[in-house]
C-alpha positions as a printed NumPy array, in Angstrom:
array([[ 43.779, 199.814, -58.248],
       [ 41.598, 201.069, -55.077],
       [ 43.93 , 202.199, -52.261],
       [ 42.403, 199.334, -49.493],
       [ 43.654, 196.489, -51.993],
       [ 47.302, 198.717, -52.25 ],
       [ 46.74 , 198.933, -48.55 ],
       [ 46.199, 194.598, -48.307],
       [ 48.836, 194.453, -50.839],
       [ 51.733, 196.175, -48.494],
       [ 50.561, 194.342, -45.982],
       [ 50.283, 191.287, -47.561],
       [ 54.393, 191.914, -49.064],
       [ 55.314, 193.202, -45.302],
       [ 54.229, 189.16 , -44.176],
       [ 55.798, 187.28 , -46.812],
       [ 59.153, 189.405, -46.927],
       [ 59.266, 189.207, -42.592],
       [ 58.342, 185.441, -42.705],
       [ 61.074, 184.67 , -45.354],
       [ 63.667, 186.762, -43.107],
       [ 62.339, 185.444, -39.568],
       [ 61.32 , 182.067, -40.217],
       [ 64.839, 180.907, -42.497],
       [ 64.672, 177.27 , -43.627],
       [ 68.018, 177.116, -45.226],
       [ 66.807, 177.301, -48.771],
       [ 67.985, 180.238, -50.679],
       [ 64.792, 180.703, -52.872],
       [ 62.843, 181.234, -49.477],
       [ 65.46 , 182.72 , -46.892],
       [ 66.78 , 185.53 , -49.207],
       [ 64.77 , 185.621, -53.053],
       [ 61.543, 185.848, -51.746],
       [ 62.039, 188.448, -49.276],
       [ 63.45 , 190.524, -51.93 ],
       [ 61.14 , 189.482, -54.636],
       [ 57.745, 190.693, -51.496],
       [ 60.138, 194.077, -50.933],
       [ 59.686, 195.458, -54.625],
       [ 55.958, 194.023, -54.205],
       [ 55.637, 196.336, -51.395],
       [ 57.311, 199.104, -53.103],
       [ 54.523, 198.604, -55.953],
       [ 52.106, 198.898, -54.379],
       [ 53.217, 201.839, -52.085],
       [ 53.248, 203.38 , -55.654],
       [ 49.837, 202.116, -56.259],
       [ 48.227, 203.659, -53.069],
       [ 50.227, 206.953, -53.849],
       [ 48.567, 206.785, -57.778],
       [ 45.628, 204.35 , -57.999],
       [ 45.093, 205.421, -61.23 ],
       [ 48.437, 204.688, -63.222],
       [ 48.389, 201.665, -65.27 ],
       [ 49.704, 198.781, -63.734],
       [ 52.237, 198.325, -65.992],
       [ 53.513, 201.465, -65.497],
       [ 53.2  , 201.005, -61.382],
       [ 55.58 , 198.214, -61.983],
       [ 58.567, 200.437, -63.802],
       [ 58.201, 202.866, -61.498],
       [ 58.64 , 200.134, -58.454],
       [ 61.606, 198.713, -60.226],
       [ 63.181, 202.165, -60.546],
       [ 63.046, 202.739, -57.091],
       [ 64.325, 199.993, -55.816],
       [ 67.549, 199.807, -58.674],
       [ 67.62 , 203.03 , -57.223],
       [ 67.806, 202.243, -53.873],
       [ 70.062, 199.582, -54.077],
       [ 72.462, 201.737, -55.908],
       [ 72.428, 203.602, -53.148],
       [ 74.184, 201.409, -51.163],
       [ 77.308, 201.873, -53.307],
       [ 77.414, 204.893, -51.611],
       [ 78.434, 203.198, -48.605],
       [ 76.245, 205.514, -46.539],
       [ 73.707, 203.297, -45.302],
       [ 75.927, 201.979, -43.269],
       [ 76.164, 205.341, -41.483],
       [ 72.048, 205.293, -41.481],
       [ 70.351, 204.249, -38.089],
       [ 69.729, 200.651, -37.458],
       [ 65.922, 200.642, -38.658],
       [ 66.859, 202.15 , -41.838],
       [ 69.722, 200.159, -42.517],
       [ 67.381, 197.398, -42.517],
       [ 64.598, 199.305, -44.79 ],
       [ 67.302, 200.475, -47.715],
       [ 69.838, 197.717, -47.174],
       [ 73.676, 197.823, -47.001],
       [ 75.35 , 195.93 , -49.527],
       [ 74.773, 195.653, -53.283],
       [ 73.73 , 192.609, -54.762],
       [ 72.791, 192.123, -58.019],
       [ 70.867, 189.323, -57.222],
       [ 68.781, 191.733, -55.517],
       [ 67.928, 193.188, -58.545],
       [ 67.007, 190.393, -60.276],
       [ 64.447, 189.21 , -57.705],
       [ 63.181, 193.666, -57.867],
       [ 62.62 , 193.043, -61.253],
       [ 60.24 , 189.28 , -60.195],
       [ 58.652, 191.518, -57.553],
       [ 57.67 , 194.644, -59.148],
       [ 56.751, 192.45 , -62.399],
       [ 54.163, 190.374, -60.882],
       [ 51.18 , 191.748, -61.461],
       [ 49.432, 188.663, -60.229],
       [ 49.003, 190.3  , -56.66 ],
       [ 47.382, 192.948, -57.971],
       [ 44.674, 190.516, -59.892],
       [ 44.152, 188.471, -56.896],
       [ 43.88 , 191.511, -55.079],
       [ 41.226, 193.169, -57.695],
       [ 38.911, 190.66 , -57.618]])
């Protein structure tokens, strides 16, 4: 993947994820899923701009590992010690519905295809 379409990409997941969180409807799948779902999208394709040459399979683990690890993290109970703006970056309280919609996120390659062409 070329680094401007990572760069669209990020920006692209930054929109989604802030419209799902500022703009709430009251419908789970939009208020809460898909702004987790567009942060492991961003997270792939931070990876992508970081390696543009990894497969994107590959991309994708590596996006899902980070943000399993991240939200493990917040077992630690230290984000909550973190300032404000990265409390809201890393999170504060483990879900494991969270990780289900990391897994929908970093799994889609269909950004990156839309993206590519």
């Amino acid at each position: 993947m070329a680094r401007t379409g990572a760069l669209f990409g990020i920006v692209g997941a930054i929109l989604v994820g802030g419209a799902s969180r500022l703009l709430p409807i009251g419908v789970q799948l939009w208020d809460k899923s898909l702004g987790d779902a567009a942060y492991a999208t961003m997270i792939y394709f931070m990876v992508a701009f970081v390696r543009p040459g990894w497969r994107s399979l590959f991309v994708g683990g590596v996006a899902l590992a980070i943000c399993v690890a991240v939200e493990c993290f917040q077992l630690t109970g230290l984000p909550l010690r973190l300032p404000r703006v990265l409390q809201i970056a890393l999170g504060t309280t483990f879900a494991w519905h969270d990780l289900a919609c990391y897994a929908v996120g970093a799994g889609s390659r269909r950004w990156r295809s839309c993206l590519a062409a």
